[in-house]
C-alpha positions as a printed NumPy array, in Angstrom:
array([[  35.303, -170.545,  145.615],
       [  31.938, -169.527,  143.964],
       [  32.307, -169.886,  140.701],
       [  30.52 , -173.156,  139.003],
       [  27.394, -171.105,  137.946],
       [  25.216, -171.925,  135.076],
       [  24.473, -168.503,  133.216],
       [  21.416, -168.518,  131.447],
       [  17.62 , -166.98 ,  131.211],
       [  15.493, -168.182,  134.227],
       [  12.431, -165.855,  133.146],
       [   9.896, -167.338,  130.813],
       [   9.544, -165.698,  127.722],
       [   7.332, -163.259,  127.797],
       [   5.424, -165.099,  124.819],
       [   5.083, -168.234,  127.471],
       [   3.584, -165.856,  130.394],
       [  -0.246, -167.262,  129.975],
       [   1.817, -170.897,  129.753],
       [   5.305, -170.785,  131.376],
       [   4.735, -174.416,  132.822],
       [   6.57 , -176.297,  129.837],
       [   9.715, -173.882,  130.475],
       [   9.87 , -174.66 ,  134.655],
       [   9.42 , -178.605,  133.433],
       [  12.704, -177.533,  131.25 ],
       [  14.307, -175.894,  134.434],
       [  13.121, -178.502,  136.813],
       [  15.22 , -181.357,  134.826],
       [  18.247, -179.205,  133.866],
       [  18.792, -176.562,  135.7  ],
       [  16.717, -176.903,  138.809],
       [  19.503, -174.117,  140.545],
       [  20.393, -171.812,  138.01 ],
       [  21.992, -168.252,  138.101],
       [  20.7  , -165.489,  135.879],
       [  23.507, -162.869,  135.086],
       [  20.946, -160.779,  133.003],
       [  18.939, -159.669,  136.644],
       [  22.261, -160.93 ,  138.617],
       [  19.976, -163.2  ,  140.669],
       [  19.46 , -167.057,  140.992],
       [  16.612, -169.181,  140.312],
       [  15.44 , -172.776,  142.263],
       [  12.602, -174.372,  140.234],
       [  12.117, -177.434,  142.394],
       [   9.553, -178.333,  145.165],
       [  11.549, -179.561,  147.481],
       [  14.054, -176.691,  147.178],
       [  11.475, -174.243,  146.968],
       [  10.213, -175.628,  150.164],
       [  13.168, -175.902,  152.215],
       [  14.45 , -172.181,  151.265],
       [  10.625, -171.046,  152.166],
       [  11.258, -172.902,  155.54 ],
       [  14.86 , -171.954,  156.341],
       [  14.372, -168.106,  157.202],
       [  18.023, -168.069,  158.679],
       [  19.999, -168.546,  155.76 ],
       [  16.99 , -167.346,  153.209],
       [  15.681, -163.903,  154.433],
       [  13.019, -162.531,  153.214],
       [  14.35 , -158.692,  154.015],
       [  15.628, -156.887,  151.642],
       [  18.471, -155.128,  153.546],
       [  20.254, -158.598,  153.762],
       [  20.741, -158.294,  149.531],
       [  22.957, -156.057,  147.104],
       [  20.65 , -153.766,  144.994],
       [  19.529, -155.574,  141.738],
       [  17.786, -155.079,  138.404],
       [  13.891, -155.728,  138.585],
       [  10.391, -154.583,  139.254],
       [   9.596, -151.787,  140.615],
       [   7.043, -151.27 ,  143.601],
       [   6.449, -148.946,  146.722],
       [   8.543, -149.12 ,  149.251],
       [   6.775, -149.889,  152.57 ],
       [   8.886, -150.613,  155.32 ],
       [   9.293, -153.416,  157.372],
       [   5.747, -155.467,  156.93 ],
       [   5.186, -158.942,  157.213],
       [   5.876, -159.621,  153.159],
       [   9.842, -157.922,  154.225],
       [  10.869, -159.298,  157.513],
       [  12.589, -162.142,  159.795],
       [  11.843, -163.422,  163.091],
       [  12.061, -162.61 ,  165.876],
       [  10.481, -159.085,  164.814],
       [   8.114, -160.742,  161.886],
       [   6.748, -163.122,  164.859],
       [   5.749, -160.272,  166.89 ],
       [   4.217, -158.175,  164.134],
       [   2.656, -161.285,  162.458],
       [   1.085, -162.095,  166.434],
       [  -0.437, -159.353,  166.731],
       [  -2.31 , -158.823,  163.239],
       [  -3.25 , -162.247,  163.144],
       [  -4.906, -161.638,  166.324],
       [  -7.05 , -159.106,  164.969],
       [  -7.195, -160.94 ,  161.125],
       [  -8.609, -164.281,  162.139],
       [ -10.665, -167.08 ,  160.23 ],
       [ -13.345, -166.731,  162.77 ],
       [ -13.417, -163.11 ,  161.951],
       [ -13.163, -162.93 ,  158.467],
       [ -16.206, -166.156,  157.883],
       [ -18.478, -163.423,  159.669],
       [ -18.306, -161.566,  156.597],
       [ -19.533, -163.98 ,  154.301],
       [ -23.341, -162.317,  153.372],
       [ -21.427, -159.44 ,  153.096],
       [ -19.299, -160.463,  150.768],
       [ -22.18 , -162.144,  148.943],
       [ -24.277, -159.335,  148.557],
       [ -21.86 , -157.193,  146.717],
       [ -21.882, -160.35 ,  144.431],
       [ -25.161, -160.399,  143.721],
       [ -25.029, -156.707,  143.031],
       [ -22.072, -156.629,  140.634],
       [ -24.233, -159.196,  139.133],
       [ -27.245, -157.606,  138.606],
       [ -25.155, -154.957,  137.233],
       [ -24.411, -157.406,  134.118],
       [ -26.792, -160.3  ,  134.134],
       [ -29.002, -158.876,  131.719],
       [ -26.479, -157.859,  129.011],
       [ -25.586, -161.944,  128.284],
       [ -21.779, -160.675,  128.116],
       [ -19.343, -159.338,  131.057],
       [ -15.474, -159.31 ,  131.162],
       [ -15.446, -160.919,  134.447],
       [ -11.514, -159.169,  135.223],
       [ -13.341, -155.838,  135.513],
       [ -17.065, -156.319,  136.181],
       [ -16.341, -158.749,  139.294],
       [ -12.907, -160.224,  139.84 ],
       [ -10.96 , -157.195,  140.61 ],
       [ -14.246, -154.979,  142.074],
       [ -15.464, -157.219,  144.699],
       [ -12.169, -157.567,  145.842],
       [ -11.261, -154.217,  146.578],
       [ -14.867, -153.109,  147.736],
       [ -14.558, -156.172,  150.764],
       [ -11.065, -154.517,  151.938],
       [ -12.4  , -151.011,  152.186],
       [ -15.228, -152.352,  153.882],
       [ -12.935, -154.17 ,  156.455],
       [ -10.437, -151.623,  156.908],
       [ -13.312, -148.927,  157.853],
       [ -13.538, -146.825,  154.55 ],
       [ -16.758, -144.963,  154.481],
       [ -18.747, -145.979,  151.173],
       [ -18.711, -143.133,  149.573],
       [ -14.729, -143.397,  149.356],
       [ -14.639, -146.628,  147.932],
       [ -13.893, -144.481,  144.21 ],
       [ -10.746, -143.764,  145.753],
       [  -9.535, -147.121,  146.708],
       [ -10.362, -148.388,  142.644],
       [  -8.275, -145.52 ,  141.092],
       [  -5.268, -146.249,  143.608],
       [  -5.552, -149.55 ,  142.725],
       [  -5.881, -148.554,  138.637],
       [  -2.627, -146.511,  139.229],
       [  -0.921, -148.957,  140.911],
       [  -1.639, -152.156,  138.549],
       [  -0.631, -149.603,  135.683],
       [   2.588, -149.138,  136.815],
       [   3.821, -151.96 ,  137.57 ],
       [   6.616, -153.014,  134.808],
       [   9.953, -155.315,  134.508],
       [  12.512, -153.631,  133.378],
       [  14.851, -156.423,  132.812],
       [  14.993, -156.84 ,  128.572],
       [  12.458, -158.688,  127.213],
       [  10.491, -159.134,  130.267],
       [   8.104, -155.722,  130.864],
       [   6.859, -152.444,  129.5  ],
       [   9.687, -150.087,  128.59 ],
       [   9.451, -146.568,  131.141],
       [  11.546, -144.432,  133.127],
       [  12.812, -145.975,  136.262],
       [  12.67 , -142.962,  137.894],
       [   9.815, -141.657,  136.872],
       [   8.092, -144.447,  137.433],
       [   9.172, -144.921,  140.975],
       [   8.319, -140.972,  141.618],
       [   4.809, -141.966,  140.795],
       [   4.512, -145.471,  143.162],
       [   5.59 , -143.369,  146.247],
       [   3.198, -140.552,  145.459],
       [   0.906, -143.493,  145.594],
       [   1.833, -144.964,  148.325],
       [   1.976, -141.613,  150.641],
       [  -1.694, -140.886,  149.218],
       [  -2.512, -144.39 ,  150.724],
       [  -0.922, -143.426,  154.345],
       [  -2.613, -139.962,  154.438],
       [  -5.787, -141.303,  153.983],
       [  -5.146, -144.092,  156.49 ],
       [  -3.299, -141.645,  158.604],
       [  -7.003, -139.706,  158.817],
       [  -8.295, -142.694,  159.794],
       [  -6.155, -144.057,  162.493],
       [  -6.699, -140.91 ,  163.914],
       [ -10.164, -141.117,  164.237],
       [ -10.294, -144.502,  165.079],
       [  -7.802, -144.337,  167.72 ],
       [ -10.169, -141.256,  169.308],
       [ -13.412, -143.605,  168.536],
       [ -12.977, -146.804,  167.807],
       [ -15.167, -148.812,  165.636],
       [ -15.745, -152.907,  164.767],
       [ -13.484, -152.507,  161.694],
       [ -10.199, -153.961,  161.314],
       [  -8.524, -150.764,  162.31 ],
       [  -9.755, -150.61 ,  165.352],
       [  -8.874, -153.777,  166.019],
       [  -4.98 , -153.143,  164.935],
       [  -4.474, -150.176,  167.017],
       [  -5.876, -152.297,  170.411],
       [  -4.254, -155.62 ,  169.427],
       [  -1.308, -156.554,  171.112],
       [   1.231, -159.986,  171.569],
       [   3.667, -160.35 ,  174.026],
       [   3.491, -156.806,  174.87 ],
       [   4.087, -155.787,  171.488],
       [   1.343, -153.109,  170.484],
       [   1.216, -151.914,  166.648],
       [   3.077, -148.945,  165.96 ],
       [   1.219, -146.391,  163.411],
       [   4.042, -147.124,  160.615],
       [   3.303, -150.932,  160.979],
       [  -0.435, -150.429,  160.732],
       [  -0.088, -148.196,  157.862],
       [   1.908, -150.693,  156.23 ],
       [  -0.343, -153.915,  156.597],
       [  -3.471, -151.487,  155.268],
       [  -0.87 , -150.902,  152.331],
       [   0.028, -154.62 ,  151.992],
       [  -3.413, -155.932,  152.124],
       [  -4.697, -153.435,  149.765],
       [  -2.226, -154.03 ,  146.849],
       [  -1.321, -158.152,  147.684],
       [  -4.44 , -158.639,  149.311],
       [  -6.397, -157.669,  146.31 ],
       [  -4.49 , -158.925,  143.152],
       [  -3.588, -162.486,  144.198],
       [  -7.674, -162.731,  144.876],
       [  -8.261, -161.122,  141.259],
       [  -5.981, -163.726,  140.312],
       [  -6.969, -166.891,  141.574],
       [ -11.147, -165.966,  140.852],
       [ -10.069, -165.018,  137.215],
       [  -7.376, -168.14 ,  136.611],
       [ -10.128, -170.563,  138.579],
       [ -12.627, -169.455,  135.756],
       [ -10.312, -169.894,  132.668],
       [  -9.281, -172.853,  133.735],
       [ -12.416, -174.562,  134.093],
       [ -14.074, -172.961,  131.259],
       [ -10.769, -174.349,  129.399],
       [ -11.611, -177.502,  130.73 ],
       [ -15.312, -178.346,  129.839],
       [ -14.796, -181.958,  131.174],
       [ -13.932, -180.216,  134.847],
       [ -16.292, -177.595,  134.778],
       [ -19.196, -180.484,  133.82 ],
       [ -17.594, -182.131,  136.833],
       [ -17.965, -178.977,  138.951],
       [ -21.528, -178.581,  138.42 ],
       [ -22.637, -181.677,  139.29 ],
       [ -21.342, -180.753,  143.287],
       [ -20.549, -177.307,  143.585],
       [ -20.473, -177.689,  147.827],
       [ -18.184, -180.467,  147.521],
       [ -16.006, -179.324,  144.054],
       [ -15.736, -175.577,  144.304],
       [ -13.332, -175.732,  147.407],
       [ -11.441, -178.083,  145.643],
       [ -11.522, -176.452,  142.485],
       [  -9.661, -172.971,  143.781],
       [  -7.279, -175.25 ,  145.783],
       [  -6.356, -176.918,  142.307],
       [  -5.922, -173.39 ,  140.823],
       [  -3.715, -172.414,  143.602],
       [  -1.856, -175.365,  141.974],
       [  -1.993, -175.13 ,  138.576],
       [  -2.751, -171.569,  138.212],
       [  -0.79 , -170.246,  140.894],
       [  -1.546, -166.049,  141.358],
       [   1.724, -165.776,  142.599],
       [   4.481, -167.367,  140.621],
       [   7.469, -167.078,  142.577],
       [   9.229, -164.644,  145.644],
       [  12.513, -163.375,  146.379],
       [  14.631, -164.219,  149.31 ],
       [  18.095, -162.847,  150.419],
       [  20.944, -164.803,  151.351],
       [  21.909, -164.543,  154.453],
       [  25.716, -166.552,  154.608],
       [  27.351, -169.139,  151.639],
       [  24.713, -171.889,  151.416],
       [  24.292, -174.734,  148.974],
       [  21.419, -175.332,  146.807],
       [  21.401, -178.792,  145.051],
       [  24.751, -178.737,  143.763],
       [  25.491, -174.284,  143.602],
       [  27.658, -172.952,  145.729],
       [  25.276, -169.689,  146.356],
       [  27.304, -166.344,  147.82 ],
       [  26.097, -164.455,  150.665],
       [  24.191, -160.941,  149.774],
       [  22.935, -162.874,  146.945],
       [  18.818, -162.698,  145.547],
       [  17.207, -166.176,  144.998],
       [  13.997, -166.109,  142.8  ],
       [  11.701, -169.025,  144.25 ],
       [   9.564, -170.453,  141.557],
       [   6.583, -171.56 ,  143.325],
       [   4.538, -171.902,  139.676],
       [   7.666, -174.538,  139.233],
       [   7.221, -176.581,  142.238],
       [   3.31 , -176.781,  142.086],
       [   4.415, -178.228,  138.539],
       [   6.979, -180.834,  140.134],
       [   5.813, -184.117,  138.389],
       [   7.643, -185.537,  141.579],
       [   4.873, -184.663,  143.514],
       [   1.818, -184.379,  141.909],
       [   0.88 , -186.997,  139.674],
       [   0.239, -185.54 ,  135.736],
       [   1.163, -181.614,  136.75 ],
       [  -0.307, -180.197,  133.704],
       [  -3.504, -182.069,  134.29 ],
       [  -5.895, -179.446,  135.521],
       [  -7.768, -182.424,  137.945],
       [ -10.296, -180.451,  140.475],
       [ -11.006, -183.74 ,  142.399],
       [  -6.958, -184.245,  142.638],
       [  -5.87 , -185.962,  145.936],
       [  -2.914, -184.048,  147.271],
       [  -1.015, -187.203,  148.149],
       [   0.55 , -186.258,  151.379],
       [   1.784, -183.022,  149.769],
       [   0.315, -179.157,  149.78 ],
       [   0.422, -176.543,  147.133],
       [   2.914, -173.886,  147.818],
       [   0.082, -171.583,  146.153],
       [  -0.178, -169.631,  149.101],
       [   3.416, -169.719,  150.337],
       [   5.03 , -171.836,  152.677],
       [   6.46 , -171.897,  156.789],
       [   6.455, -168.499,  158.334],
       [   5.371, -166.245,  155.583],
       [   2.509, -168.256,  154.167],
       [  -0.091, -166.027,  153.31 ],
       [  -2.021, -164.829,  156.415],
       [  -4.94 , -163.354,  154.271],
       [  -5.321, -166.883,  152.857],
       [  -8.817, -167.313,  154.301],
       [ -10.031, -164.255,  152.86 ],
       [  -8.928, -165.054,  149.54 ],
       [ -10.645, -168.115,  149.606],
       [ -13.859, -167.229,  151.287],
       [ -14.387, -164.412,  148.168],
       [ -13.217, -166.815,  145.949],
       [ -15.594, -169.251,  147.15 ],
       [ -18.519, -166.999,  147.26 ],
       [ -17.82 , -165.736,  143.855],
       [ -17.955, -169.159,  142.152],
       [ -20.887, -170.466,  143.768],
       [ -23.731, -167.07 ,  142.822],
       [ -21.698, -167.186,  139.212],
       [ -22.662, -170.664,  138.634],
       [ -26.107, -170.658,  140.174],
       [ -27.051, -167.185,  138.709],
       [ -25.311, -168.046,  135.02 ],
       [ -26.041, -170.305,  132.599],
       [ -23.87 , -171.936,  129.982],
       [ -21.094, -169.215,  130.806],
       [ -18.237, -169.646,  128.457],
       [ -15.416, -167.754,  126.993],
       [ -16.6  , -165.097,  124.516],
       [ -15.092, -165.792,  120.925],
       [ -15.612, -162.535,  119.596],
       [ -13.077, -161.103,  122.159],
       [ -10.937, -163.991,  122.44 ],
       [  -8.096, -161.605,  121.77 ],
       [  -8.779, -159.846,  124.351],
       [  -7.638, -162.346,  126.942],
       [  -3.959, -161.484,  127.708],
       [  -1.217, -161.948,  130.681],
       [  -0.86 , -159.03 ,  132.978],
       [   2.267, -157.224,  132.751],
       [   4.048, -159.179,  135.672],
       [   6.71 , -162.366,  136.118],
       [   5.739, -162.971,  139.676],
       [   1.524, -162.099,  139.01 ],
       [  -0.038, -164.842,  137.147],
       [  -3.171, -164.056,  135.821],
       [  -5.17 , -162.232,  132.488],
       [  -5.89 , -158.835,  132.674],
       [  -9.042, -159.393,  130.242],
       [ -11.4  , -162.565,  130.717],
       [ -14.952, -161.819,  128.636],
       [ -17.74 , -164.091,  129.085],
       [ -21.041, -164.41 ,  127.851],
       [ -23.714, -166.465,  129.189],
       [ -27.794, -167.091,  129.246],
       [ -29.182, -164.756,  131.944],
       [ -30.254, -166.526,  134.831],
       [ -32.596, -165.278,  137.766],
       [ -32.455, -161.857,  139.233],
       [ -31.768, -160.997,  142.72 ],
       [ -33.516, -157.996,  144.461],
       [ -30.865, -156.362,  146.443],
       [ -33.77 , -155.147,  148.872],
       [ -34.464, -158.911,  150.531],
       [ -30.728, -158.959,  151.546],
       [ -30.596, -155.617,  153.029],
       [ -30.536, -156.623,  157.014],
       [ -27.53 , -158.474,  156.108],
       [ -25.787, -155.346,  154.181],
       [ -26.69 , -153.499,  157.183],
       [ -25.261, -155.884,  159.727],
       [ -22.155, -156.17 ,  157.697],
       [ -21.811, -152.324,  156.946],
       [ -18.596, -151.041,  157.546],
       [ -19.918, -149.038,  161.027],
       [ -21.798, -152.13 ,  161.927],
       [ -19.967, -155.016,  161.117],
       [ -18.193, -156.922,  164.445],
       [ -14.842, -158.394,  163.647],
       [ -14.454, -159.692,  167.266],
       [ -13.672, -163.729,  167.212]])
């Protein structure tokens, strides 16, 4: 029988969202496995559970078919992708992007990625004040994936106001946790979104697939593994998936790296006396502390046990990742926010964990990287602006961690002309740039 369930609230409150890390300590030590009857999901807020469901694909799937409908936020459907599927099919699919998404790949991107950093720079350096959410975090973001996927630049408007539209409409609607809106309306509006998105890609497939070009299209429709080719539904998919998760765990971990240092003037001071050597670190110990994702949702597959829950088939599992990255099992002083922090045999589940760890990882934390390192060289004494300290406020989300305001000012540091970087914008232009290994 199924029925020794502790019922109570495994959300934090929504006052707690910048800081939800005292309620997981809460969870951790006494209810580490705890059913929520208000969603009609479960909740596992402990590292080593949190790693073993993440690992164990066969009773945890991470397909939503294999659950009962239940109460919580609403996004676009998109098929079977990578984020919504099992082996053996997730294997193939996963194969064959990665073959056409790799490191190699994406580290020939770099002055690219720089000089749109230097220009959303210039674009603010001389005003001493920038809310670095808007001007930079989320921008530069978005502008790289257009860029990679093949979008001409004169489109790259249209990728920001899907991406506007999509971040707006995100809610909970579980009490207490979201914005208050019509379910259906709202969902009306996410798959008008998300069938904008395919037409557009649609176009391009089509062209690319007549003349192909060094984008990551092109690569997608040639790519194969084990035979397996991508069908134009799966490739239309990933574009989808690393347009909206792609883009907002990056915004994410740039904007929570910066608050946390700049929240930490001991760390930052730290940072800047070996950026090479501490800004790596530094985004690894946001991934950490700040994590951009807070938790995913797996399906259960058959009756399995979790700690000391009996846990029903067909049931949802929330998977607290923001919890475990907190376990003071495993790293030493959790709340600490330590940038030269030795993992101690263990890894952040930041990024995810066995099969589904987060393939556009090295992306995230080559603009992350990039970001940090022109900010810090090209800024002086940046700190949180006090004037618009109000300002800085949770995005609307329990599973995105992050602020959807973070103003700065700063002393204005040296100017770069654009012009002296041009052969590398040109190499790295969307019709030039060679994604090939």
């Amino acid at each position: 029988m199924f029925e020794h369930r502790y019922h109570m609230n495994m959300i934090p409150p929504v006052e707690e969202r910048l800081n939800p890390f005292p309620f997981y300590s809460i969870m951790r030590h006494n209810n580490p496995v705890v059913y929520d009857e208000k969603i009609d999901a479960w909740g596992v807020f402990r590292y080593y559970d949190v790693q073993s469901i993440l690992g164990d694909y066969t009773n945890f799937s991470a397909d939503p078919e294999n659950s009962k409908p239940f109460q919580g936020e609403v996004i676009p459907a998109t098929g079977k992708s990578l984020l919504k599927s099992d082996p053996p099919y997730h294997r193939t699919l996963r194969g064959v992007i990665a073959s056409a998404f790799t490191p190699m790949a994406i580290d020939k991107i770099e002055p690219r990625i720089e000089s749109i950093a230097h220009r959303l720079i210039n674009q603010v350096i001389e005003k001493g004040n920038m809310d670095f959410i808007n001007d930079l975090a989320y921008t530069l973001p978005v502008t790289v994936i257009a860029e990679l996927l093949g979008v001409p630049m004169e489109d790259h408007s249209i990728f920001h106001k899907w991406f506007g539209r999509y971040f707006s409409q995100v809610v909970w609607l579980s009490e207490g946790v979201g914005i208050n809106e019509d379910e259906h309306a709202l969902t009306k509006h996410l798959f008008q979104l998300r069938s904008e998105i395919d037409s557009y890609f649609n176009a391009i497939i089509d062209e690319r697939t007549k003349s192909p070009q060094q984008d990551l299209i092109s690569r997608l429709i040639k790519s194969k593994a084990d035979g397996h080719a991508l069908s134009r539904e799966e490739i239309l998919s990933f574009c989808a998936l690393l347009f909206i998760a792609g883009h907002i765990t990056t915004a994410n971990l740039m904007g929570n790296t910066i608050l946390s240092l700049l929240q930490n003037p001991q760390q930052l001071k730290l940072l800047q006396s070996n950026r090479a050597l501490l800004i790596p670190s530094s985004l690894e110990e946001t991934l950490r502390y700040r994590s951009p994702i807070q938790a995913v949702i797996r399906n259960v597959v058959r009756d399995v046990n979790i700690g000391e829950q009996k846990i029903q088939s067909g049931s949802k599992v929330y998977v607290w990742l923001g919890s475990a990255n907190h376990d003071e099992s495993i790293f030493p002083e959790p709340e600490k926010f330590d940038i030269s922090r030795t993992p101690h045999g263990h890894a952040h589940v930041g990024f995810g964990h066995g099969i589904h760890f987060c393939l556009g990882a090295p992306l995230a934390r080559l603009e992350s990287r990039v970001v940090l390192k022109i900010l810090f060289n090209r800024l002086q004494n940046v700190e949180l602006d006090s004037d618009n300290i109000e300002n800085i406020k949770p995005i609307p989300s329990l599973i995105l961690h992050g602020v959807s305001h973070l103003p700065l000012r700063f002393k204005p540091g040296p100017q770069i002309d654009l012009k002296d970087k041009q052969t590398a914008i040109e190499k790295f232009s969307p019709s030039n740039s060679d994604l090939t290994p």
